[in-house]
N, C-alpha and C positions, 0 to 999 in steps of 0.2 A: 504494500500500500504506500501511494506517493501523498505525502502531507505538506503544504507549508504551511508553514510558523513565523509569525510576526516575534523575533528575539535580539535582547540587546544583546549585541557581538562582547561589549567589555564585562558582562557579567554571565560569560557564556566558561566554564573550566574546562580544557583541554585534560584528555584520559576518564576515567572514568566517574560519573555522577551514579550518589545512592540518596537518589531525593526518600520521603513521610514510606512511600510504600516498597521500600525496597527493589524498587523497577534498576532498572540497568540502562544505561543513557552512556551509550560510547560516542564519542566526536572526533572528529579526524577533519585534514583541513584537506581539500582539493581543490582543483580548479575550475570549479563551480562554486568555491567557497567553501565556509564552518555546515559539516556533513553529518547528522545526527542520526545513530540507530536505537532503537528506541525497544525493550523488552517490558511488557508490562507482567509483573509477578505476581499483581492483587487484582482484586475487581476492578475492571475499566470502566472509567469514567471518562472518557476521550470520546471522541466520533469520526471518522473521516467524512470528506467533502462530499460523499458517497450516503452519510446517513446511516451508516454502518457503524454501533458501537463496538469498541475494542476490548474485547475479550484479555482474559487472562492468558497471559503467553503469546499476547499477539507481537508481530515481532513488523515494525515499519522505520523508513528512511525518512530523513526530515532536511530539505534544504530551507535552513533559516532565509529570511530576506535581508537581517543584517539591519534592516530600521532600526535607526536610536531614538526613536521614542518609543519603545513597547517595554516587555515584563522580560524577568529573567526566568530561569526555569524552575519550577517541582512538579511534581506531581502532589496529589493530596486526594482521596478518598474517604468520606465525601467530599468535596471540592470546597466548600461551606456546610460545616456544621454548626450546632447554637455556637453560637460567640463568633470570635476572631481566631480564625485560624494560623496558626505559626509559620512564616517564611513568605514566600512568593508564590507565586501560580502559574504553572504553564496552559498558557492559553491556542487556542485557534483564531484563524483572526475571521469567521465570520459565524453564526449561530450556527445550526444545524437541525435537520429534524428526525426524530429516534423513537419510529414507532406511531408515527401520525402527528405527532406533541413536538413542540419546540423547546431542545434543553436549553437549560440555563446557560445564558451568555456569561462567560466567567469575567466580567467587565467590572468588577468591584473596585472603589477607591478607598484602600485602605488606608491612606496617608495620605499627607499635602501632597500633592503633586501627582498624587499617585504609583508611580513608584520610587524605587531606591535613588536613582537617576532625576529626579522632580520634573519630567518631562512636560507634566501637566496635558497630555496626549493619549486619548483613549480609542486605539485604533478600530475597537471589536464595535464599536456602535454603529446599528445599520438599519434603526428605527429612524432614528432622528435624523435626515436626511435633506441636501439643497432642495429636493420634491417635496419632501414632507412636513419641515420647517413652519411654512405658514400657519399649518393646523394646529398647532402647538398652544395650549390652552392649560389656564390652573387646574390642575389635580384636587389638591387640595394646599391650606394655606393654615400653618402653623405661627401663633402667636405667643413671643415673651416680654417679659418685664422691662425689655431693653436693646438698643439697635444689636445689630446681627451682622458681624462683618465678616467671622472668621469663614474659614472654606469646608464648609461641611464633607464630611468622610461615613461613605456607606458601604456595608457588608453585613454580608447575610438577612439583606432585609431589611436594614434599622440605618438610620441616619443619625452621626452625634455631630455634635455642633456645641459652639458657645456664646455665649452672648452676654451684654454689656450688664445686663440683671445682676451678674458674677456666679450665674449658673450655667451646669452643662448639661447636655439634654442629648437623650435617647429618646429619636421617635421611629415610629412605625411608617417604612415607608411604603406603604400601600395605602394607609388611611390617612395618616399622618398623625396617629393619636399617641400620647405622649405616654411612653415605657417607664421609664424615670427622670428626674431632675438630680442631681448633687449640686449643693450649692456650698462655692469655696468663698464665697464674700467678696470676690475679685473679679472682674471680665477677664475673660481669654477671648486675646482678637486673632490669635495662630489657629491653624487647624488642628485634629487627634489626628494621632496613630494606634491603630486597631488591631492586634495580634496576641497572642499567647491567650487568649480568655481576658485579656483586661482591655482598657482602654486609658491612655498615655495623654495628658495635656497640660501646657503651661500659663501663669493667669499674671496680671500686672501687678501681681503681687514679689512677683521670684519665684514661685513655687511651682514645680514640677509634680503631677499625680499620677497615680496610676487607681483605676478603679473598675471593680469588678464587673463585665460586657453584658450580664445579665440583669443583674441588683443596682448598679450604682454604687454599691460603698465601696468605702475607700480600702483599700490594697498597703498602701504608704503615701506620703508624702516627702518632698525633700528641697532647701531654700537650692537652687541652683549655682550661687555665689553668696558669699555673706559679705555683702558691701549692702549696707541698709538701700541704698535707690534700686536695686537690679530687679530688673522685669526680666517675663519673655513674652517677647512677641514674637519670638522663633519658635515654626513648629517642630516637635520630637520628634525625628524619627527614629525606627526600630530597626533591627538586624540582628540576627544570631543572639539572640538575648540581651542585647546590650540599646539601652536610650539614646541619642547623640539632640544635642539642644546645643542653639547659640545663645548667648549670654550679653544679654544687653540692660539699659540703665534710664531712667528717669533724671539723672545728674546733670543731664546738658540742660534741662530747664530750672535750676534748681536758684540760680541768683534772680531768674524772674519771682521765684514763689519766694523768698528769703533773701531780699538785697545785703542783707551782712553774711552771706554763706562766703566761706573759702573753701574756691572750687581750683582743682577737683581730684578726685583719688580712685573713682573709675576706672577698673581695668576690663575690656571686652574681652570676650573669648567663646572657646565650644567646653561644652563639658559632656564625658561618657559616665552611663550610670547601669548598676546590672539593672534590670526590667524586673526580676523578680523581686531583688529587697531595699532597691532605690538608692543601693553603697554606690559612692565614688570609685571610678575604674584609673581616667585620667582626667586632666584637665590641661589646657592649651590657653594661655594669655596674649593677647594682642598686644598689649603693651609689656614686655617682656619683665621691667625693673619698676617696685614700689614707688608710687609718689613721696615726691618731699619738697619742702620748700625751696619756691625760686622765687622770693622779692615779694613787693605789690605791686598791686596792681592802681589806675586811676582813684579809684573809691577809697584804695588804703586797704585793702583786704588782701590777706595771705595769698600767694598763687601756688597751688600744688601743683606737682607734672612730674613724668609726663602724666594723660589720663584718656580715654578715651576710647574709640576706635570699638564701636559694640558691635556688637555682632546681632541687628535686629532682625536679620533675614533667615530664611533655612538651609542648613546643608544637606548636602547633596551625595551618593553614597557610592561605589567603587566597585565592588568587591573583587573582580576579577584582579584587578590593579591594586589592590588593599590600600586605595584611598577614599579618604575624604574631603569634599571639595568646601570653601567657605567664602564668604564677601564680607567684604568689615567697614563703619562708620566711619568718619570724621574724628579726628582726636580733638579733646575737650581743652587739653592745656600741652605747652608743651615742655620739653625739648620735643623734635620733631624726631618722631620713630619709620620703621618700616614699613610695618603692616598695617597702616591708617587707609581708607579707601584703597582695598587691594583684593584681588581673589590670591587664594592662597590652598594650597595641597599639604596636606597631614598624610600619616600615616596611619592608618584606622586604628591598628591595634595600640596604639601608644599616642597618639596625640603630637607625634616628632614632624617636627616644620621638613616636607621634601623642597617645595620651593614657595618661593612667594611673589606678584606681579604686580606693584604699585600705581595705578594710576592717576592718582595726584600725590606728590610729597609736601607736606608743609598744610596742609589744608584744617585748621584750626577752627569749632565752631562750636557757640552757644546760645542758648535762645538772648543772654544778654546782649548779645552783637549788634542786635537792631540801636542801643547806646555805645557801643566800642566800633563800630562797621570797622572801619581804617585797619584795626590788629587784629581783622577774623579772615576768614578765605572762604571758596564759594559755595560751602554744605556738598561737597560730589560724594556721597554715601554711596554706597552698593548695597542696594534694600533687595537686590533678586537672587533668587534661586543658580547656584552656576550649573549650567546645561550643557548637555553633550550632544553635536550633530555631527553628519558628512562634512568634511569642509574639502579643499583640492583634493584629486587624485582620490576621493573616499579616504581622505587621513580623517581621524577623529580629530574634533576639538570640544575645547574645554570652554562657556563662553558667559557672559551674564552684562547685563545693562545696567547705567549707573545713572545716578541722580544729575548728570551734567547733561544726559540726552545723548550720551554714547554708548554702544556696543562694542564690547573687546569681544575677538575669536583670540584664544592662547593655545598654543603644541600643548600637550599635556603633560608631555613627557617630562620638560622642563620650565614650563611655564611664559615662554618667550612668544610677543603679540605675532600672530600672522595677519588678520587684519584689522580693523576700526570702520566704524560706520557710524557718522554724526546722523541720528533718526530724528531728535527732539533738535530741529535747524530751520530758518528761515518760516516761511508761514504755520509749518510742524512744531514750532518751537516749545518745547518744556522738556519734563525730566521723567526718565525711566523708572517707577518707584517702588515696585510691587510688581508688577507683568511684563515676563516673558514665559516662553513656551515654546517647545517646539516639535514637527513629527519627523523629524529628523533628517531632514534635505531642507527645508524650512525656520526660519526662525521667527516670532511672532512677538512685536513687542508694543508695549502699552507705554501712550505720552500723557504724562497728566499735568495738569499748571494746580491743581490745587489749592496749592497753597499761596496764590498767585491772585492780582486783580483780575485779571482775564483767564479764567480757567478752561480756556478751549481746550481740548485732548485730541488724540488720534490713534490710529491702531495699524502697524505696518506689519509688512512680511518682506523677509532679509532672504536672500539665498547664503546658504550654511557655505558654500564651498567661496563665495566673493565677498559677501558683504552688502554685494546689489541691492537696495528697495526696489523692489517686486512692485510694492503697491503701497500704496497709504491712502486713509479714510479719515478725514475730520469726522470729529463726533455730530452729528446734526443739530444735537443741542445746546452747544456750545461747552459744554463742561470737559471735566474731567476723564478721561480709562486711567482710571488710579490701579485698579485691585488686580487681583492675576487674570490672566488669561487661557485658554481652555481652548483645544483642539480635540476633533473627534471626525471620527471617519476613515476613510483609506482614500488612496487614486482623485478622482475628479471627481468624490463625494465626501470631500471634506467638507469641516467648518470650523471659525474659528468665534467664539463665543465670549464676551467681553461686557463687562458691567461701564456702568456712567455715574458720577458722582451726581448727575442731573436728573437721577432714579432709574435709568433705564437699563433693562440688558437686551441686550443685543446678539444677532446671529449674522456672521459674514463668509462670507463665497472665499473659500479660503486659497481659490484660483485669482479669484479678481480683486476682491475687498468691498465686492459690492454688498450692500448691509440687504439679508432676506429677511429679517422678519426683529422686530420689538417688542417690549411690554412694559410700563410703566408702573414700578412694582410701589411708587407712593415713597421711596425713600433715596439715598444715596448707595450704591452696591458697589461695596468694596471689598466683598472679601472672596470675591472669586467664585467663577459656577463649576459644577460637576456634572456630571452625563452618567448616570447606569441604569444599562438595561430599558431607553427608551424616556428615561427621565432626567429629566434635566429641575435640579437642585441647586438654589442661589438664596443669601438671605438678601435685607433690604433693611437699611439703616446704619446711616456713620456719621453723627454727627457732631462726633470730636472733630477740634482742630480748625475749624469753619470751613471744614469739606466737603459738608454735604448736608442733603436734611436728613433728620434722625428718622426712623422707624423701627419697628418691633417684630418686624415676619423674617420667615422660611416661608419660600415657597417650592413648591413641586408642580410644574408643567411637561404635562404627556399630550399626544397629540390627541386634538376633541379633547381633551380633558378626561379621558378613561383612562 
């Protein structure tokens, strides 16, 4: 039996794989490419293109297609049981039918981005479609105590999510009625991660959770860093038992709320935790060396430094490579360090710096600035996810968009620029802040002014291997594409899916950029939509920051609204 597979080539292991059911997965590389033979040893849960389930012992060849935006491999029987199943999925890239009945499309978003790789690209979706788009109607429509920004994560059924109430919520997603609530007293504006039976999230408090998939209660807890301002707004992800969280801080506003603060002592970073009792694995500092006094400053207040450099965005995961990828803030104070607005490579099991690619040096910032401008620099953050596409000759790269309205492509190997592309320029003009995306020849990134008098946005598509804009789309409403952005489909039935600080979410021809279809969900939508299984899940409400209007939903649109 000849099968493809939608599979990321860098998290693909050469010799033999003994994925949950002890199947047999041998790979060999030829010239047709990474050649996979596949033994299955337990009940089959697979299907060929044919509609044909695979049997125990069925023995078939698999040419991956090498896309960098898809899943890496397991097997798992059942494929989704109650909770969160442990590891990754090996998927088919389109449904199939087994016995008259259409099985389950394994198209689950277990985490930000959905997988290890934060591709934010869900190739298996084949409901939701440039045909079918328009019919696209509320489901149903979940209401909380407070806006909804973060990027809801669904499996096996249930959708979590968090919201500004400072609760997390498990709903049902076929009714949309609510399983449980935990309430930690804090919003989480990051997405969960869904695995081992628990569910994994961080809240603007510092606090890391983990809590049980069925119940809601709490598993543990644990502060991320003990620097009293540290938030996250970096979402957890999971891997082999282990949590990975970037470590970011409320410190840069801190002389606004307390004009005698001396700032600042802030150090960013990732930190790794085991998943099951919430202990410290490693921990990785952006700013390498303890603050200490340097002088005063105008006001007469202490200056500590260096400080900064947080890490608000999420990392991004390896494994084949045993790295982990990261993007890091603006430093707060200085001496001027390395790793300030940089994408930067660890070492997954130890947190050891392999390389690091700084795109601004020197870039100093605090909400005080609006009073010191002259001794601050221009906020270039890297608030995205780093992403892996084609780039020339099919070499990988490593790549992620910064607050200045640029896209770096970096080798990975050692971190060194192969191209740049200014997206947020001339009538496109703002900054990358929250979304990009990509299905893996494509790059997909989001311009927002937000924070801006003229909050026009825009939504382009980069070729992975030049740099090229492809396309670009002013938002029609004039606002912001603050929040991530979301890819689904295969071939010439993509789409790429984009929120508006102006309430709207959006669907765009991810050939042309022509917008097919909207909805005006009543709020600002920043926290990014998701696709499973024919549904499309976004919330609606942000209105921190003066970026949007606030609201209180989740919503679920299927097409006709069934």
């Amino acid at each position: 039996m000849q099968l493809d597979f939608v599979l990321r080539a860098d998290e693909v292991h050469s010799g033999q794989v003994r994925p949950t059911l002890a199947s047999e997965i041998f790979l060999s590389s030829t010239d047709m490419g990474l050649v996979a033979t596949l033994i299955l040893n337990g009940p089959g849960d697979l299907i060929d293109q044919g509609g044909t389930e695979l049997k125990k012992g069925s023995v078939m060849h698999i040419k991956p297609s090498l896309l960098a935006g898809a899943l890496a491999l397991q097997i798992a029987t059942p494929i989704f049981a109650a909770g969160c199943m442990p590891g990754l999925i090996f998927v088919a890239t389109q449904s199939e039918k087994v016995g008259g009945k259409t099985s389950r499309e394994l198209s689950d978003w277990p985490m930000y981005g959905r997988d290890l790789a934060g591709s934010h690209y869900n190739p298996n979706e084949n409901v939701i479609t440039p045909i079918t788009i328009k019919r696209l109607k509320p489901k149903w429509i979940f209401e909380t105590g407070g806006d909804v920004s973060s990027q809801p994560t669904v499996v096996a059924g249930v959708v979590y999510f968090g919201s500004w109430d400072g609760r997390e919520y498990a709903v049902d997603a076929k009714t949309g009625k609510r399983i449980w609530a935990f309430n930690a007293n804090n919003p989480s504006r990051g997405g969960a991660a869904c695995a081992d039976g628990a569910v994994y999230f961080g809240d603007l408090g510092g606090l890391l959770y983990a809590l049980d998939v069925k119940t809601g209660a709490i598993k543990w807890k644990v502060k991320i860093d003990s620097h009293p301002t540290t938030i996250a707004t970096s979402s957890p992800i999971y891997y082999k038992g282990r949590i990975y969280i970037g470590v970011s801080s409320r410190e840069e506003n801190a002389m606004v709320e307390n004009s005698k603060y001396e700032c600042c002592s802030f150090r960013g970073g990732v930190a790794a935790f085991d998943a099951k009792t919430g202990s410290l694995i490693w921990r990785f500092y952006t700013i390498p060396e303890l603050a200490s006094a340097k002088g005063k400053d105008k006001e007469g207040r202490t200056v500590l430094g260096p400080s900064g450099a947080a890490v608000w965005s999420t990392v991004s995961i390896h494994p084949a490579a045993s790295r982990l990828y990261l993007t890091t803030g603006n430093q707060y104070t200085n001496p001027e360090t390395n790793f300030s607005d940089a994408i930067i490579a660890l070492d997954l099991d130890t947190g050891r710096v392999i390389w690091a690619y700084q795109a601004k040096f020197g870039d100093r910032f605090t909400a005080d600035c609006a009073r010191n401008s002259s001794e601050c620099g221009p906020d270039y953050d890297f608030g995205t996810i780093p992403l892996t596409f084609r780039g020339p000759n099919g070499k990988q790269l490593i790549g992620a968009g910064q607050k200045s309205g640029a896209f770096y492509a970096l080798d990975p190997r050692d971190g060194k620029l192969v191209w740049k592309t200014e997206v947020g320029t001339g009538r496109f003009l703002g900054s990358i802040v929250f979304g990009n995306a990509t299905d893996g020849e494509r790059i997909y990134v989001a311009i927002s002014n937000a924070y801006r008098k003229i909050k026009q946005g825009s939504l382009a598509a980069l070729d992975g291997a030049t740099g090229k804009v492809i396309w670009q789309t002013l938002s029609p409403d004039g606002f912001s594409n603050h929040g991530p952005v979301t890819v689904i489909g295969s071939g010439a039935g993509r789409l790429v899916l984009a929120g508006s600080t102006g309430n709207f979410v959006r669907a765009y021809n991810a050939e042309s950029g022509e917008i097919l279809w909207e909805f005006d969900t009543g709020g600002a939508v920043a926290g990014g939509p998701v696709v499973v299984e024919g549904v499309l899940y976004v919330g609606s409400g942000f209105g921190q920051f003066g970026v949007g209007k606030p609201n209180n939903k989740l919503y679920a649109f299927s097409i006709d609204g069934k």
